[in-house]
C-alpha positions in Angstrom: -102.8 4.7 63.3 -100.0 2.3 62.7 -100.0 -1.5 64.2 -97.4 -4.1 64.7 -99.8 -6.6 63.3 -98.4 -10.2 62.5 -98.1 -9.9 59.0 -95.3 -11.6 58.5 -96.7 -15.7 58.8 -96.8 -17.2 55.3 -98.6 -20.4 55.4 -97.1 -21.4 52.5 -93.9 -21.3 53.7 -91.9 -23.7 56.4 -92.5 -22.9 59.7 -94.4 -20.0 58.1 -91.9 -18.0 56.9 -89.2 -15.9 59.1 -90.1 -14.1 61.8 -89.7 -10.3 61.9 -90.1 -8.2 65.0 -92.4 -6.1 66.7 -90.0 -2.9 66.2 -90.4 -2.1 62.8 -91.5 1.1 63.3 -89.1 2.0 65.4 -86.4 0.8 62.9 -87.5 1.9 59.5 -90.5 4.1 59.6 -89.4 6.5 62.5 -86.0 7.0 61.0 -87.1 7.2 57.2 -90.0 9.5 58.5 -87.1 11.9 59.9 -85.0 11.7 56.8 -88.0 12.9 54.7 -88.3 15.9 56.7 -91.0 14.7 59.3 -90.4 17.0 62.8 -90.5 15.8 66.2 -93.7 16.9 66.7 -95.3 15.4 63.7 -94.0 12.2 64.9 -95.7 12.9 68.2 -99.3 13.9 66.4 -99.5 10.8 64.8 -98.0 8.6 67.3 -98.8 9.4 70.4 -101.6 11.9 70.1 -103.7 10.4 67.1 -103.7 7.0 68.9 -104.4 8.4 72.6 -107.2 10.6 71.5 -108.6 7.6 69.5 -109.1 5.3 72.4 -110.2 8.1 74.5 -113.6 7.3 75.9 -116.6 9.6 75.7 -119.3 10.6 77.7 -122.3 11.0 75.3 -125.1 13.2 76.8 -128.3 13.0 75.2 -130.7 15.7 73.9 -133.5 14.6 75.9 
């Protein structure tokens, strides 16, 4: 699954570096995805229907 994790803070760096956005996704991967031949429905199985079955919760019944 992909994540808009903070990666971008450098400590090292002055008010820890520059900030980039929460959209990169939606920017660069989405688009360069498409332009390597990724369908609409690819995009959908790993974006949407990956992450929703992921956090689906469960019932577990037990053998007993």
């Amino acid at each position: 699954m992909f994540s808009h994790d903070a990666g971008w803070f450098g400590p090292q760096k002055p008010g820890g570096g520059t900030f980039r956005g929460f959209t990169d996704i939606e920017n660069f991967l989405i688009p360069a995805l498409k332009e390597n031949g990724f369908t609409q429905e690819e995009l959908d199985l790993i974006l949407i229907q990956n992450p929703a079955q992921a956090f689906q919760v469960k019932l577990r019944l037990s053998k007993n």
